[in-house]
N, C-alpha and C positions, 0 to 999 in steps of 0.2 A: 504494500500500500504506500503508494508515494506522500509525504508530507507537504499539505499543499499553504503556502503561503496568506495569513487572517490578516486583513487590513480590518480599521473600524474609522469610519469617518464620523469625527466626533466634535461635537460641541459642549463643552467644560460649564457651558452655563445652563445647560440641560440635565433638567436633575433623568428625564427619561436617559437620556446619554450617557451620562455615568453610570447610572443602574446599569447600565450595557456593557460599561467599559468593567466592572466591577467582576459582570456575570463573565465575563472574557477570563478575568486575573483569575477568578475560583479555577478552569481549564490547566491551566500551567502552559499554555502555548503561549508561545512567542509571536505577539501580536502589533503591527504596523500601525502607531496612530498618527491619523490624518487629519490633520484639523483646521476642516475646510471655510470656517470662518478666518481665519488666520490667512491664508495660504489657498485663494478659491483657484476653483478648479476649471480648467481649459474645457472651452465647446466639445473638443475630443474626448477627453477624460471624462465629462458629465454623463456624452451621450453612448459614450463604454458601459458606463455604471447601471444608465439605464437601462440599457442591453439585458446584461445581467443578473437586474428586479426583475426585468420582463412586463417590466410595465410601459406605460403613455410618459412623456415627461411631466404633463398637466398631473397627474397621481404622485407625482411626487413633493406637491407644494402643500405646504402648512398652510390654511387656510385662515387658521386662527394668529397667525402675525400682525401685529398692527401695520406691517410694510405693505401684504398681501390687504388688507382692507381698505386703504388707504390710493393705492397704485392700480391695483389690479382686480378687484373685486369681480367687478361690472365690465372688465373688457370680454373679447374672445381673442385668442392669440392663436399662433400655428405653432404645433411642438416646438419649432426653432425657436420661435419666441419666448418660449415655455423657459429650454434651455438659458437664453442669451438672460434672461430678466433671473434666475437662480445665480446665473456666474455674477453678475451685480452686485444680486442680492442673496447671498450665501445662507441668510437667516429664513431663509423660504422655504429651507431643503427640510423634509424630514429626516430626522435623526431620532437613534443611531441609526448607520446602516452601516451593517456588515457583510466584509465578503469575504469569500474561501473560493478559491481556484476562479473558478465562471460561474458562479452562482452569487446571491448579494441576496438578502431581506432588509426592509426596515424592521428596526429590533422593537415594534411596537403590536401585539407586547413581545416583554423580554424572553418570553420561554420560545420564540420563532428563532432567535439566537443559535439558543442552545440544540434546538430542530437544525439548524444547518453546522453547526459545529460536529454532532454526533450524526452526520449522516457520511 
């Protein structure tokens, strides 16, 4: 079984986030943190991630942000835009989200984590 590489894109002011990063450190794996508030992430790198939820990019924005109610509420945007308006606005993205090899969940809730860690 090869050991495959757990990044977690994490946001420190998320108390959901830390519970994530938390439920990671119980594992003992050697886990990649990426913190994409800090350090946002390239149109590439976004729409890799999204890849890998397997979801829409519009599914991946916190809707409860005062940025999203404010900015975006009420528009319709096309995936790209979906994308370009998260690399902006970094605080849009749900978090945690974790990945292992080619697979990635939002860690909400946290036992989806622990579902892609033991599989």
């Amino acid at each position: 079984m090869s050991e495959e590489k757990i990044q977690i894109y994490h946001n420190a002011k998320c108390s959901k986030s830390r519970e994530g990063m938390c439920m990671l450190e119980s594992f003992g794996d050697e886990v990649e943190i990426i913190e994409y508030t800090k350090h946002p992430l390239t149109e590439e790198q976004l729409s890799t991630l999204i890849v890998k939820l397997g979801i829409k990019p519009r599914q991946l924005v916190r809707t409860k942000e005062e940025i999203y109610k404010t900015k975006f509420a009420d528009r319709k945007m096309t995936p790209k835009q979906w994308i370009k308006a998260m690399i902006k606005y970094p605080e849009l993205m749900e978090r945690p989200i974790v990945v292992k090899g080619n697979r990635a969940v939002i860690g909400r809730p946290a036992i989806l984590i622990t579902e892609l860690i033991q599989s």
